[in-house]
RODO-2510 file (C-alpha; in nm, 4 decimals, decimal comma):
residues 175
     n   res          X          Y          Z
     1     x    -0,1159     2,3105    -1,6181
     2     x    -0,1736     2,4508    -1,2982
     3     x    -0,1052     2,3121    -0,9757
     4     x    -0,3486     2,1197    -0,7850
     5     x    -0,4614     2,3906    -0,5385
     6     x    -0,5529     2,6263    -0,8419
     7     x    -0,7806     2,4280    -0,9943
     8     x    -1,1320     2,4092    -1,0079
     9     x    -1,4596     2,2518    -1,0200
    10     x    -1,8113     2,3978    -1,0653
    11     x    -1,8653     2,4694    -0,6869
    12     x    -1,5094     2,6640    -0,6867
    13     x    -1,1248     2,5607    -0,6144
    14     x    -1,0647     2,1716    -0,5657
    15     x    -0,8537     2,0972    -0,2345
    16     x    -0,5414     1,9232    -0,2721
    17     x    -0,5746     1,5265    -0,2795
    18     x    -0,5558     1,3948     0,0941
    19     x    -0,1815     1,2441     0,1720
    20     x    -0,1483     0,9036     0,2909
    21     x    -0,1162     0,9588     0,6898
    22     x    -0,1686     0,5476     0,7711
    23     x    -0,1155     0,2235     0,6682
    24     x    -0,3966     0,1933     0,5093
    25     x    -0,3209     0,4595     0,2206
    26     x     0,0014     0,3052     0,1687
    27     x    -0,1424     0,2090    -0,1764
    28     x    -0,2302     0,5534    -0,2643
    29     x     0,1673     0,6277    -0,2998
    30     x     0,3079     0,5615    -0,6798
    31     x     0,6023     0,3532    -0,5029
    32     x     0,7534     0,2139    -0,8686
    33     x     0,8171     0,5731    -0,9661
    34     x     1,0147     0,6669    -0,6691
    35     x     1,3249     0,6044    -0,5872
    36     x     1,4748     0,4831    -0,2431
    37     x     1,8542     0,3484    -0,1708
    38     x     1,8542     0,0598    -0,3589
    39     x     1,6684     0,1721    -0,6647
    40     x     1,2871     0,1526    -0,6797
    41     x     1,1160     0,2248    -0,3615
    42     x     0,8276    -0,0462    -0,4977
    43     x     0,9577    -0,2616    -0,1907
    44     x     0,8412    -0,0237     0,0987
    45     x     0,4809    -0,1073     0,1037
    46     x     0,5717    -0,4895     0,2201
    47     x     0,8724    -0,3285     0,4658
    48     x     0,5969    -0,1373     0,6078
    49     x     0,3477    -0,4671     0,6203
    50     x     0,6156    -0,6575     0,7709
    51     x     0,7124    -0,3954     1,0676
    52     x     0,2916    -0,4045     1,1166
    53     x     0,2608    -0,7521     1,1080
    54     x     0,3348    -0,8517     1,5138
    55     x     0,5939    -1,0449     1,4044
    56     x     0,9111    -0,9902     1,5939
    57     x     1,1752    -1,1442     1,3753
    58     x     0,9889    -1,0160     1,1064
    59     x     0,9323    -0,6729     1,1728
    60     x     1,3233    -0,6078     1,2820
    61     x     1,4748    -0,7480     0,9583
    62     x     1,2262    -0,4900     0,7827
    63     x     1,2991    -0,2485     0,9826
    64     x     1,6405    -0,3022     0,9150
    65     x     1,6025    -0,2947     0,5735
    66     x     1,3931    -0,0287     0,5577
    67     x     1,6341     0,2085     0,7366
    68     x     1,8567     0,1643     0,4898
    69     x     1,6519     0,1915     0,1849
    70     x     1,5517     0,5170     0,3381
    71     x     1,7957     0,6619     0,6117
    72     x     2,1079     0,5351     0,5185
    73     x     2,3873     0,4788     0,7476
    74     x     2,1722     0,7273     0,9555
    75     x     2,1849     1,0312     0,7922
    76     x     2,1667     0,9789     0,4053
    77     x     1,8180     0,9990     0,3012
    78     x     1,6582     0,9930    -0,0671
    79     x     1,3307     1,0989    -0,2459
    80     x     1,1229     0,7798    -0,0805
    81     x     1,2147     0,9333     0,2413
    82     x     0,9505     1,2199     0,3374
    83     x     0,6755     1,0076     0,1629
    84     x     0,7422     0,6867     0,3915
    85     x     0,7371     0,9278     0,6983
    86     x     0,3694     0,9579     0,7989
    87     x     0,3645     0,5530     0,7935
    88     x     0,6732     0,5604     1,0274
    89     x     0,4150     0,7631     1,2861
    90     x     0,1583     0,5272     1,2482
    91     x     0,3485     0,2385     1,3004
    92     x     0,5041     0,4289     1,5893
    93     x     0,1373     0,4626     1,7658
    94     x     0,0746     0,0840     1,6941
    95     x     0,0803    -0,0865     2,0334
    96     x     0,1062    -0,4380     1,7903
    97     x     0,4271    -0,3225     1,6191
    98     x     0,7274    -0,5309     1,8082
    99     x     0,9797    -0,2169     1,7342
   100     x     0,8092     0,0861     1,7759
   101     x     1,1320     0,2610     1,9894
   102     x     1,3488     0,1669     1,6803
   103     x     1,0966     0,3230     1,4363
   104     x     1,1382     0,6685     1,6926
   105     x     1,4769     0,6071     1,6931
   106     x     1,4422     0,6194     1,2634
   107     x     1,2092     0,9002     1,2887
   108     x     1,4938     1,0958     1,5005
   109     x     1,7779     0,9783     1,2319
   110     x     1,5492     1,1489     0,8860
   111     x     1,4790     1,4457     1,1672
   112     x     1,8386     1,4829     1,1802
   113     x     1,9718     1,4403     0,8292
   114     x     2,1690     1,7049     0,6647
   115     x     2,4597     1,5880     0,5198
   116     x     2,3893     1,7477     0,1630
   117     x     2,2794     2,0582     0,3271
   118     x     2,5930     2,0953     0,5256
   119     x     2,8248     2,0218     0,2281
   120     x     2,5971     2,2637     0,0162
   121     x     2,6835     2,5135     0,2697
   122     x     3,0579     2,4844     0,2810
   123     x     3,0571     2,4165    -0,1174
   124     x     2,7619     2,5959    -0,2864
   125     x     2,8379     2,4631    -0,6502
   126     x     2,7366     2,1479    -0,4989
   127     x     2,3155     2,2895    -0,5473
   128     x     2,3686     2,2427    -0,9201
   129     x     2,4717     1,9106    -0,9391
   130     x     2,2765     1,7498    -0,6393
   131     x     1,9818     1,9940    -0,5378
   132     x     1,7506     1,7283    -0,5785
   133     x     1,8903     1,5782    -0,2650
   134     x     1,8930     1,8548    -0,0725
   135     x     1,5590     1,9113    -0,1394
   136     x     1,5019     1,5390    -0,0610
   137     x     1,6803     1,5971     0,3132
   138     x     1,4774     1,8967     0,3405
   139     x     1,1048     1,7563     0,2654
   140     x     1,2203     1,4579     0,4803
   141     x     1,3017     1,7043     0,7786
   142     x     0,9655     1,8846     0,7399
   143     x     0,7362     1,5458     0,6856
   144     x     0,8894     1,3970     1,0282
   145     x     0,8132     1,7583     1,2148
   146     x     0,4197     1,7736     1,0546
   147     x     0,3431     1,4947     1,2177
   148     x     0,5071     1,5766     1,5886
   149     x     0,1504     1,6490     1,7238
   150     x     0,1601     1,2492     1,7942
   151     x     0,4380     1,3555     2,0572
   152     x     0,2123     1,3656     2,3595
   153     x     0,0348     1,0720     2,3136
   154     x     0,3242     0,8583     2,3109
   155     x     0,5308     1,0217     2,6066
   156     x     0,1517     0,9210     2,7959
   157     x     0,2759     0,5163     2,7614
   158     x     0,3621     0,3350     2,9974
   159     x     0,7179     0,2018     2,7761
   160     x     1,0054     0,3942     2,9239
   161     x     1,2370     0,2796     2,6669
   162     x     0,9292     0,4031     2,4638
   163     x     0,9121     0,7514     2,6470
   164     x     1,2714     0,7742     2,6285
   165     x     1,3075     0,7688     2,2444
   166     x     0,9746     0,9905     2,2204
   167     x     1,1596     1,2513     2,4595
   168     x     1,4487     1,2142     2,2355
   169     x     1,2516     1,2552     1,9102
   170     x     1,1508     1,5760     2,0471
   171     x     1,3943     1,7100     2,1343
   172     x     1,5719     1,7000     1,8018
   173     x     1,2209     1,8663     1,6447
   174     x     1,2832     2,1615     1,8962
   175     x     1,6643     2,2598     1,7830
***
């Protein structure tokens, strides 16, 4: 089978399928057959609602929960990781959402995760036996800096605790 940019309709090569940038694609993700933390990453899509939802109380304990389905004590992220990125940006542009400097703050954290990479490093037999997460650090690295064009619009609010977190954010996309 070939991959998806190599294939081809009558008019020529078929693009890729759009990825989900917004809340609104969240159900476009296969969430059952990816793993987070705590197993099946199935739960994301109402962390996600939750954070969205205005809801203060709400939206903290999912955040909460969240982070550590996905980031870990801070640094250990998993294969859910990269894909619930580009809802972390959106949510982070929401003026509604209650914790948007926590969700930069989470954004920095996956940014800055590299535990498995580090170890790899120092131990290189460690590739054979847990590549996958290394790759899983990796992609989640790259999904949080594809989306860092969203940077200027958010050091533009008016938030300095806001501003502050964006500033930091971007500086950990330019090391």
């Amino acid at each position: 089978m070939k991959p998806c940019t190599e294939l081809q309709n009558s008019q020529g090569a078929v693009p890729p399928p759009r990825q989900p940038t917004t809340l609104r694609d969240v159900a476009l993700v296969s969430w059952g057959d990816i793993e987070d933390s705590s197993g099946s990453a199935a739960a994301i899509p109402y962390l996600l609602a939750a954070i969205a939802s205005g809801d203060k109380a709400a939206a903290q304990n999912a955040l909460d929960r969240l982070r550590h389905r996905i980031c870990r004590h801070g640094f250990v992220v998993g294969q859910a990781t990269a894909v619930t990125v580009p809802f972390l940006w959106d949510l982070a542009q929401r003026p509604q959402t209650s914790c948007r400097v926590q969700v930069l703050r989470l954004l920095r954290n996956i940014a800055d995760a590299r535990q498995w990479e580090t170890t790899a490093a120092a131990y290189p037999k460690l590739r054979r036996r847990h590549g996958d997460h290394i790759e899983w650090e990796s992609a989640a690295r790259r999904a949080v800096r594809a989306q860092r064009s969203i940077i200027p619009r958010l050091l533009a609010e008016r938030d300095t605790e806001l501003v502050d977190a964006t500033e930091a954010l971007a500086s950990t996309l330019t090391e």
